[in-house]
N, C-alpha and C positions, 0 to 999 in steps of 0.2 A: 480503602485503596483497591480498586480494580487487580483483577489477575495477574493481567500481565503488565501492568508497573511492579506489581510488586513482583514479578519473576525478573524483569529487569533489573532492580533494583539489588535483588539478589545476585544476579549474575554481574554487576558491578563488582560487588564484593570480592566475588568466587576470581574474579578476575584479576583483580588485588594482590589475593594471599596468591593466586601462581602465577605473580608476576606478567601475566600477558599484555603487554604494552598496548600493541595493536589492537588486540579487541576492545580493552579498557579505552582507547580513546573515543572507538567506534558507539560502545557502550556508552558511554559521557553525551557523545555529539548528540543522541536518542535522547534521552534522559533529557539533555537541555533542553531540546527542542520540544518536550512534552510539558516543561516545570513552565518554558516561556508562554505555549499557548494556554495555560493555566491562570499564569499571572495574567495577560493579557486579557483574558475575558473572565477573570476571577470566577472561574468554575473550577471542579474535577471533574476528570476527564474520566470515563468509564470504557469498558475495551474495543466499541468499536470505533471513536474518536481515535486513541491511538492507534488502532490499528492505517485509521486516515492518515496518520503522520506518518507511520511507516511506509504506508504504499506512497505517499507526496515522496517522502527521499527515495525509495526506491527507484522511482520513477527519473529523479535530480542524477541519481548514482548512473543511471544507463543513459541519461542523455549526455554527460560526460564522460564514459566511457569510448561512446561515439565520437564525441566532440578530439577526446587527445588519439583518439586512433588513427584520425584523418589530420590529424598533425603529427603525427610518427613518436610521439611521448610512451611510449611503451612501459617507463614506469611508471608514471601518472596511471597508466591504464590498469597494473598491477594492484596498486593503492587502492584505485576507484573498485575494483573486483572483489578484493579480500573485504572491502568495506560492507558492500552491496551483498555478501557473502551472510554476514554477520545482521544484515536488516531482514535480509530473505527469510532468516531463521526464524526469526519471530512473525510474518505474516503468516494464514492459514494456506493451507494447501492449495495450488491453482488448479482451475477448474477447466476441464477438455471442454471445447469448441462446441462440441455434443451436447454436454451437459448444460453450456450456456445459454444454446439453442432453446433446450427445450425447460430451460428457466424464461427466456424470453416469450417462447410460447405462453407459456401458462400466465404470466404477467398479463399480458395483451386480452387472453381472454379471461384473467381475472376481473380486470380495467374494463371490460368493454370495447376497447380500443378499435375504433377502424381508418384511422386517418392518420395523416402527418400532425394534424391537431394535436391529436392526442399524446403524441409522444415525452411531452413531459411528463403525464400521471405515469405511464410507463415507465420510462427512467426512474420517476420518483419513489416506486414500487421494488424498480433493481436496485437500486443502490447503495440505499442500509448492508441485502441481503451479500454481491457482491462485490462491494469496497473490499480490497486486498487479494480477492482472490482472482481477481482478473484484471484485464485491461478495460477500462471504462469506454476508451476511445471506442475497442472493437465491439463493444457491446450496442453503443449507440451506431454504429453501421450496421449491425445486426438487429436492433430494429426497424430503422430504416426500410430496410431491404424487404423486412415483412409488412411493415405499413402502407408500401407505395406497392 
């Protein structure tokens, strides 16, 4: 079992014994969503698979945050936050603008890269390294920008 299922896993428990409702459910929703895409492609997952699953909900959690705040749900948006609070914890630390840059640099001229062609071996190169710790989107604008 990978690290962090099995910290997960523990912290289910730990959740448990001090009655923390909220977390434990938030906890559970991880969990399930790790055991389905398990079942699903009858693998085990290793940590930086879930770490994919956590940046996917992460991702779920702020585009509903947006979504109930432009519908005035204010508690929905509490829910969606405390939740998204609880996935955050477990993705790795995000990475400054700076730092992505100059991961994106070095990608490019690891790759070879000098065209818009190329931009999937590029991607293909970031993506292992920064799944969770950033935004994907802004990552592929930020090659972009350097390929064209």
């Amino acid at each position: 079992m990978s690290g962090l299922k099995q910290q997960l896993n523990d912290d289910v428990k730990a959740a448990m014994r001090s009655k923390d409702s909220e977390r434990l459910v938030t906890l559970r929703m991880i969990t399930a969503a790790i055991k389905q895409k398990e079942v699903d492609e009858r693998i085990e997952l290793d940590d930086h698979q879930v770490i994919a699953i956590l940046d996917k909900m992460a991702r779920q959690h702020n585009d509903s945050i947006e979504q109930y705040q432009n519908a005035g749900r204010n508690d929905l948006v509490e829910k969606e936050q405390s939740e998204l609070a609880v996935v955050e914890s477990y993705l790795p630390a995000q990475l400054s603008e700076e730092e992505v840059k100059s991961l994106v640099e070095k990608a490019i001229n690891t790759t070879g890269a000098s065209s818009m062609k190329d931009m999937g071996k590029v991607m293909g190169v970031l993506k292992p390294e920064l799944q969770g710790r950033t935004d994907m989107g802004k990552v592929s604008g930020i090659v972009k920008s350097l390929l064209t």
